[in-house]
C-alpha positions as CSV (number, residue, x, y, z in Angstrom):
1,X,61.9,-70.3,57.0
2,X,65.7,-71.3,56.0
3,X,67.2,-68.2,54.8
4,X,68.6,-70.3,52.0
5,X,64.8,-70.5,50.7
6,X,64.9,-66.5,50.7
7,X,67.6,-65.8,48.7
8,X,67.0,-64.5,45.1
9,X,66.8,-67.1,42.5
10,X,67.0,-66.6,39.1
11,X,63.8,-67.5,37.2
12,X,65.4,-70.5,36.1
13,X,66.9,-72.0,39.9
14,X,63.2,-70.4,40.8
15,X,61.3,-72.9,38.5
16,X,63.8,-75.9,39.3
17,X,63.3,-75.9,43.3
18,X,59.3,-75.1,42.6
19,X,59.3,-78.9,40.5
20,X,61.9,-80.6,42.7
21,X,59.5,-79.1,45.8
22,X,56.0,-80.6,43.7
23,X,57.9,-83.5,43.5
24,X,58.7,-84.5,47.2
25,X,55.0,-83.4,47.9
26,X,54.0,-86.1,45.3
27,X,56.0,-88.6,47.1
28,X,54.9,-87.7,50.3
29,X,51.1,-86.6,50.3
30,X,50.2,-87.8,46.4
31,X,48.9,-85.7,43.7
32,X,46.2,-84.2,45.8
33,X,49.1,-82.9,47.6
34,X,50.6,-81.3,44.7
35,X,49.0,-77.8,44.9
36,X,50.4,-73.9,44.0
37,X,50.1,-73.2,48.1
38,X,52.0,-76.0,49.2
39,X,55.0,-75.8,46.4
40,X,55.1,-72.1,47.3
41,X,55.2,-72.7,51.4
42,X,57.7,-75.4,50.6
43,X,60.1,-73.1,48.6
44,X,59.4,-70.0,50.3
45,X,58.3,-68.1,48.0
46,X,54.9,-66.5,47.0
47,X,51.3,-68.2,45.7
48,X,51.7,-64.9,42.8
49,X,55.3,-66.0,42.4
50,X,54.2,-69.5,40.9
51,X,51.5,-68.8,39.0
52,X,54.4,-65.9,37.3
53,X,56.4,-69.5,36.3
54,X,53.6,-71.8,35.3
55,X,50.6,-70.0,34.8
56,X,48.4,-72.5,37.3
57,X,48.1,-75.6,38.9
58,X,48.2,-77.2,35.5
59,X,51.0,-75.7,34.0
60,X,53.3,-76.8,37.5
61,X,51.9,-80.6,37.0
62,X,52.7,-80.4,33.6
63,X,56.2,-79.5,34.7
64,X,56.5,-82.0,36.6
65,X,55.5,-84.8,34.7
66,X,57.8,-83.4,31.9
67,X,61.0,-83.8,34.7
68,X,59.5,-86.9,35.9
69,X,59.7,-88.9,32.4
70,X,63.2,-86.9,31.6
71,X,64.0,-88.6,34.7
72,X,62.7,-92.1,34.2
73,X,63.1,-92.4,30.3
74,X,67.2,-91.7,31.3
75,X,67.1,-94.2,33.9
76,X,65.7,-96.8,32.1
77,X,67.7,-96.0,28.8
78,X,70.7,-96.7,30.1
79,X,69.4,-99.8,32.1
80,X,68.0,-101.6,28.5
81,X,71.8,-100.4,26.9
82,X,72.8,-102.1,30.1
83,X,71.3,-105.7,29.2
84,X,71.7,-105.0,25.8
85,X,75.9,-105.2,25.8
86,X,75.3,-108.1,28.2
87,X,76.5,-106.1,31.6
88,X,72.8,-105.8,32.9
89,X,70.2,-107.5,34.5
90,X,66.3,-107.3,32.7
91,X,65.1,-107.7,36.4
92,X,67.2,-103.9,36.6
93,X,64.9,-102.6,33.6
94,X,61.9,-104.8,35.5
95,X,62.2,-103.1,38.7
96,X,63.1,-99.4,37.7
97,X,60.0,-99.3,35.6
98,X,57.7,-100.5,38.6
99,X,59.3,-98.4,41.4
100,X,59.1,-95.1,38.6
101,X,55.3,-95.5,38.4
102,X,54.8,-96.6,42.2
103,X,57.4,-95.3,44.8
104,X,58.4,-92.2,42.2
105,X,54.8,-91.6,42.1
106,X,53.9,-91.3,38.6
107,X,52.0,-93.5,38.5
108,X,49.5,-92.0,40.8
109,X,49.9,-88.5,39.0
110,X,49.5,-89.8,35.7
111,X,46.0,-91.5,37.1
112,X,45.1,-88.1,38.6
113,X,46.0,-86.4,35.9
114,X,43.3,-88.3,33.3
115,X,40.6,-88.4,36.2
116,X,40.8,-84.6,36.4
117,X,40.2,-84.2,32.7
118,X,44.2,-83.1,32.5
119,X,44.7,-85.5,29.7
120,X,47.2,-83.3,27.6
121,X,49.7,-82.6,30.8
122,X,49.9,-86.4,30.1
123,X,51.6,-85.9,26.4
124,X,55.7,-85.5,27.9
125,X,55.8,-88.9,29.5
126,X,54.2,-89.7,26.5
127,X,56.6,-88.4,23.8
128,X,59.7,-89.8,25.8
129,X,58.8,-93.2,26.0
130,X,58.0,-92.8,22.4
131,X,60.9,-91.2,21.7
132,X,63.1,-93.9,23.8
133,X,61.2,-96.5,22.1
134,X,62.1,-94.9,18.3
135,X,65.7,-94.9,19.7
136,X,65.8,-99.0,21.0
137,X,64.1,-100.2,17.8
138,X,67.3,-100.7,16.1
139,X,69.2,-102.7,18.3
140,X,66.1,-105.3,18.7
141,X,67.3,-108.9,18.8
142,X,65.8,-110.9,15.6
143,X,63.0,-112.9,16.9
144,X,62.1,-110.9,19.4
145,X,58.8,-109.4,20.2
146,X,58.4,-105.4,18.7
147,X,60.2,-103.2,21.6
148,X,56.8,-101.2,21.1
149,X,54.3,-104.4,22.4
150,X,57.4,-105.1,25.3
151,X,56.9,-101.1,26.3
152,X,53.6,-101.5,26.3
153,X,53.3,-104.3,28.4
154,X,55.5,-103.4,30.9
155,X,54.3,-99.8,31.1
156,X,50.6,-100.6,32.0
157,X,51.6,-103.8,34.4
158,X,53.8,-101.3,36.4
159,X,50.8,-98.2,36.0
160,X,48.2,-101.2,37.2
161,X,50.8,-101.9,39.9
162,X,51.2,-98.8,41.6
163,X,47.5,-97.8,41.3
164,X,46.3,-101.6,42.6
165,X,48.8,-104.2,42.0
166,X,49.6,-105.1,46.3
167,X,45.7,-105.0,47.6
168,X,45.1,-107.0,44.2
169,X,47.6,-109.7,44.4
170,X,46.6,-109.9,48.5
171,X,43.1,-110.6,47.4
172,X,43.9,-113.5,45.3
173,X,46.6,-114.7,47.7
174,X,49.6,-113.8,45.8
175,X,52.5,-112.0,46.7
176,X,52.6,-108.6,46.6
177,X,55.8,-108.8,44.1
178,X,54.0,-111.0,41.4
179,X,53.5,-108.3,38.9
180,X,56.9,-107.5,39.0
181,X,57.5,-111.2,38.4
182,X,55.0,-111.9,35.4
183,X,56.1,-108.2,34.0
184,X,59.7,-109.4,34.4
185,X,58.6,-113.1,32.7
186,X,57.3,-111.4,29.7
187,X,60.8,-109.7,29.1
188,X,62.4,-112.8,29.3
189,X,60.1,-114.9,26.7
190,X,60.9,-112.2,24.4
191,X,64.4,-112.5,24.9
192,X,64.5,-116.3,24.9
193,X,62.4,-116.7,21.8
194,X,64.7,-114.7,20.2
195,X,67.6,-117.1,21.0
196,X,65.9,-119.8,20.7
197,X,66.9,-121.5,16.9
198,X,63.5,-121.9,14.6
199,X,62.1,-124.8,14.7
């Protein structure tokens, strides 16, 4: 074991390299993957010492989800304030979404999560795409769809993508990219109708 994993950590540095270790397990073996024995073999620390920081499994999934929508609530913030002063790409918004829920794995975790009766570990990612969404109202274009039915949409095309979106589309003989596409058509309807003078 790296004697870097040995040294003491404060209970703070202690709880940060137990999530960022769940994390990398997500990635790598899924949610299944994502247990107090591996996160504690992974940090070098003890089964005793995790349950001391989050109580059990749950409590370290519910951590994680919590850093997981920090993180993809920030990245997608500042990608919509991106296309909103006219220096960003919707594809950017598009495609950060999708690879969040698929490739960052929340997606898969979130599914888990629901199927294993965890329903309330659910409520940060939650709350920050609420809250995100409460922040964007204000600078909606007139015309537009609500930012709340656009969220929505998006949200659940990129959750359906990462749980079956690629077997899906090869079964009907579409490429594996076309929910990205239709997700990312849907933005730009909203966006067009709202430039678009009335009738």
């Amino acid at each position: 074991m790296p004697s870097t994993l040995r040294k003491r950590l404060s209970p703070t540095e202690s709880r940060e390299a137990a999530v960022e270790a769940a994390r990398a397990l997500l990635i790598e073996s899924g949610p299944g993957g994502v247990t107090l024995k591996a996160v504690a073999a992974r940090v070098g620390r003890t089964h005793a010492n995790l349950l001391h920081h989050f109580g059990s499994a749950d409590g370290l999934h519910t951590a994680l989800i919590t850093r997981m929508a920090a993180d993809i609530v920030g990245t997608i913030r500042a990608a919509v304030l991106q296309v909103r002063s006219g220096d960003g790409d919707p594809r950017d918004v598009v495609e950060m979404t999708f690879d969040a829920f698929g490739k960052g794995g929340a997606g898969a975790l979130a599914s888990w999560m629901i199927l294993s009766g965890n329903t309330v570990a659910l409520d940060p990612i939650l709350t920050a795409i609420h809250d995100l969404v409460d922040e964007l109202a204000g600078g909606e274009l007139p015309g537009t769809r609500p930012i709340q039915e656009q969220t929505l949409t998006l949200v659940l095309m990129a959750l359906g993508d990462a749980l079956m979106g690629a077997p899906m589309a090869r079964a009907l003989g579409l490429p594996t990219t076309k929910a990205r596409e239709l997700a990312l058509d849907a933005l730009l309807a909203s966006k067009d109708a709202a430039a678009s003078p009335p009738a």
